[in-house]
N, C-alpha and C positions, 0 to 999 in steps of 0.2 A: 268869631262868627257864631253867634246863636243861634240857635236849632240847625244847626250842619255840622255834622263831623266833621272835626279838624282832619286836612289832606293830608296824606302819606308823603313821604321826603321822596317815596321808588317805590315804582311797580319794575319787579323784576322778571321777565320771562326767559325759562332756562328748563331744562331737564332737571330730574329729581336728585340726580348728581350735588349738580350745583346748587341746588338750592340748599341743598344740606351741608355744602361747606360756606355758603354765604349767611346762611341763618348763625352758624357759629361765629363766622367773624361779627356780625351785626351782632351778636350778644356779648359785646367781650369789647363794648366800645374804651371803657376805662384803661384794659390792656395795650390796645391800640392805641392812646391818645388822641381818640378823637369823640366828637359829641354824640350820644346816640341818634340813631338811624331809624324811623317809622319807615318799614318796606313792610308790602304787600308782595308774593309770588305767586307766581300763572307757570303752572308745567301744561304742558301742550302733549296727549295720547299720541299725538301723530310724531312723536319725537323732533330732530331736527330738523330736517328738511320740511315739519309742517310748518315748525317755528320759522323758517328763512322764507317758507312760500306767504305766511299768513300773520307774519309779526303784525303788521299795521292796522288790520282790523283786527287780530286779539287785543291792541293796546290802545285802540281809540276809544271803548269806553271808560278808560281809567283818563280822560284829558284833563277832567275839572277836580279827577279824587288824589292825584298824584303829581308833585313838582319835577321828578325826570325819571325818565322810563330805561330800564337797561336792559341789551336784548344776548343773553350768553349761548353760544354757540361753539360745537367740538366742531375743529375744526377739520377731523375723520371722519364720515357719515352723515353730514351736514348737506353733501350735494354740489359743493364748492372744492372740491379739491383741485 
């Protein structure tokens, strides 16, 4: 597609936790055995529970820039226990 940036494979929304062991495995796709991964990450100030109340509208504007969205949540302080 010309003049559009090529889309992300994942928009990931997760705490800064996670994003720091998912940006590793995502760098290290040769180790893994599998093909690299174009992700974008969205950490949320309001921690989990903003994430679990507001996933849907933090992830609606990545619809057209990202092929699947992943939403990581501890399952401690989440609000769901």
């Amino acid at each position: 597609m010309r003049g559009h940036p090529s889309p992300n494979d994942l928009i990931v929304l997760a705490d800064k936790n996670t994003r720091f062991a998912l940006e590793g495995l995502f760098g290290r796709p040769e180790a893994l055995g599998v093909r690299s991964i174009k992700a974008e990450f969205v950490t949320y100030s309001l921690g989990d529970p903003g994430i679990l109340r507001n996933a849907v509208e933090l992830l609606r504007r990545y619809l057209t820039s990202c092929q699947y969205a992943l939403v990581i949540l501890d399952w401690e302080g989440c609000g769901r226990e």
